[in-house]
C-alpha angles and dihedrals in degrees: 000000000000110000118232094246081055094055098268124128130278131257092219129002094177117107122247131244108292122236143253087033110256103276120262135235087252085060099044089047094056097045094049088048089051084044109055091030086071089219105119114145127078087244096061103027139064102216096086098045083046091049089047092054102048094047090051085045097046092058091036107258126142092227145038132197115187111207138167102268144356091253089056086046089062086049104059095036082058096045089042094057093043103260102151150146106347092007115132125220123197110218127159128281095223093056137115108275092246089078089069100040098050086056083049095048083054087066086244124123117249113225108197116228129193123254123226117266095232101052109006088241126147102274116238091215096055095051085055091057098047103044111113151149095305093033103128106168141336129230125225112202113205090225111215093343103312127107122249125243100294094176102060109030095047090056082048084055087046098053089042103045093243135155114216133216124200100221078204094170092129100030106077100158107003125131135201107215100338088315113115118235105254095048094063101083131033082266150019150199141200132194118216096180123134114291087035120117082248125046156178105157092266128001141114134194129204114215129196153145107217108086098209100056080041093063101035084053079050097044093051092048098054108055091278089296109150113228090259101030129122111262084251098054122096112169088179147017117282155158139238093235096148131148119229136246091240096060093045085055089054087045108046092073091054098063086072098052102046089086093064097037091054083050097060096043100053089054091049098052088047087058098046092048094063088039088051101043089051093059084049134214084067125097127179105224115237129219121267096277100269094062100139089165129029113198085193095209085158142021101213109199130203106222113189110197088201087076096048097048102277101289121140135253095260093058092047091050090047090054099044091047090051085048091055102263115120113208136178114233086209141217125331115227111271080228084072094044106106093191089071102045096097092054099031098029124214104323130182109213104166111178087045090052092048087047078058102062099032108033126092142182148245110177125211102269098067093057077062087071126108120252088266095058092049088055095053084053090056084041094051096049092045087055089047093051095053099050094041082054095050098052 
């Protein structure tokens, strides 16, 4: 069979579940009451502390901090917890780039840190290995929507001395045996930017449920203000790194839906990992063991280019593209990103930089997709396998 990049036909040639969802009337009926109450901003409003509390409520934590982003987020629950001015920080190596900058806007310096083969996941060992002197704190990334390995690495943070931060962008709504993401650290923090399962454009929140690392997270990120001080009073230095009425009003519906999205997502990855282990060279990565609860935000896919011929990653996620398929070639290591070589060093991360070049994406959109769509996903690799094979 031709493939599609060769002239062929298609395998679909239908487009795939937009996200984020259309909005709903319930969205539409909060912003226009924030809009036309003229009240838009978190200082004068209610829609963002009530967001805050039901998030917080909603995994568990005691306390909720809405911010502007999920990088800020990281920032003020490092700064919150002390980390400071010659501090290191362990983070993974296979990561958005945002978990090593916030430690650098901190002021702190990032030490990459491997990742296990079997899930991508910080590896407790490493971290182990790496903790040292300066070692402040170390950084957990719920990779794809699964927590990381709680157990271990928090006995690691025990032995260390070390305060731990869930980087939970991508785990709205995961648990680690039983445990929801967001209560396994001393804090946490959620993205709500764009492609996230929740979502208002841009946005992140900090949870916690210790109060004085909550009101330190309140007092940064407005302007260095305390909870019951006057406006004009700044005991410290801080930022206005508020959220706006208008996004907790985006985001208050959703709260209700993730349930179901999740849902959907979980059955869907269940029936892509049997399709995709039947064409072959392809593995669905599972979750660390203890995942109680998989967001799935993303579906992270081993490709081995043994098994299609040799060719390389690039050329699977072209043809797949040109076959209807739309895949995400994912991140790069952090051990291959220049720009944080003055504050990281030359560091070797081996099983990060092999996630690089054989690991591909299917983001969470299209485990939004019917039955039908999955299929077309198993079809269109199969067809790719065989006329890689073929040569």
């Amino acid at each position: 069979m031709t493939l599609a990049l060769d002239g062929g036909a298609p395998v679909r040639t239908e487009g795939w579940p937009a996200w984020p969802p259309p909005a709903t009337d319930e969205q539409r009926a909060l912003l226009l009451e924030v809009l036309d109450g003229g009240r838009w901003g978190a200082t004068a409003g209610t829609r963002v502390e009530e967001f805050a509390g039901a998030f917080a409520a909603s995994v568990g934590a005691r306390h909720g901090v809405c911010v502007v982003n999920g990088t800020v987020a990281l920032f003020l629950a490092l700064r919150a917890l002390g980390v400071g001015r010659d501090d290191e920080v362990i983070v993974p190596a296979y990561t958005f780039v945002a978990s090593a900058t916030a430690v650098v806007l901190a002021g702190a310096r990032p030490v990459l840190a491997d990742v296990t083969p079997g899930t991508l996941h910080l590896d407790p060992a490493a971290v182990d290995r790496l903790a040292g002197p300066r070692t402040r704190a170390v950084m957990p990334v719920h990779l794809a929507g699964a927590p990381a390995d709680a157990d271990a690495l928090g006995a690691v943070a025990r032995a260390h001395g070390l305060a731990v931060v869930e980087d939970a962008a991508q785990a709205h709504g995961a648990a680690w045996r039983g445990r929801p993401a967001g209560t396994l650290g001393d804090a946490a923090c959620f993205s709500f930017q764009s492609s996230k399962a929740m979502t208002a454009g841009e946005g992140g929140v900090v949870v916690t449920d210790d109060r004085a690392v909550y009101e330190r997270v309140w007092s940064l990120h407005n302007v260095g203000r305390r909870l019951e001080g006057g406006w004009y009073e700044h005991p410290e230095v801080g930022w206005n790194l508020r959220m706006t009425e208008f996004q907790a009003a985006v985001l208050l519906p959703q709260l209700g839906a993730l349930d179901g999205q999740l849902a959907a997502r979980e059955r869907a990855a269940a029936r892509l990992a049997g399709g995709l282990a039947a064409v072959g060279g392809l593995e669905l990565l599972p979750g660390p063991d203890g995942t109680t609860r998989h967001s799935r935000h993303l579906g992270l896919v081993r490709y081995d280019a043994r098994a299609f011929g040799g060719r390389p990653k690039a050329d699977f996620v072209a043809a797949m593209a040109a076959e209807g398929v739309p895949l995400d070639a994912g991140y790069r290591s952090l051990s291959r990103e220049r720009a944080l070589r003055p504050y990281t060093g030359e560091v070797s991360c081996p099983v990060a930089e092999a996630a690089e070049d054989s690991v591909v994406w299917l983001r969470q959109h299209l485990l939004m997709a019917d039955d039908r769509a999955l299929d077309d996903i198993v079809t269109a690799a199969a067809k790719v396998r065989g006329a890689f094979r073929a040569g």
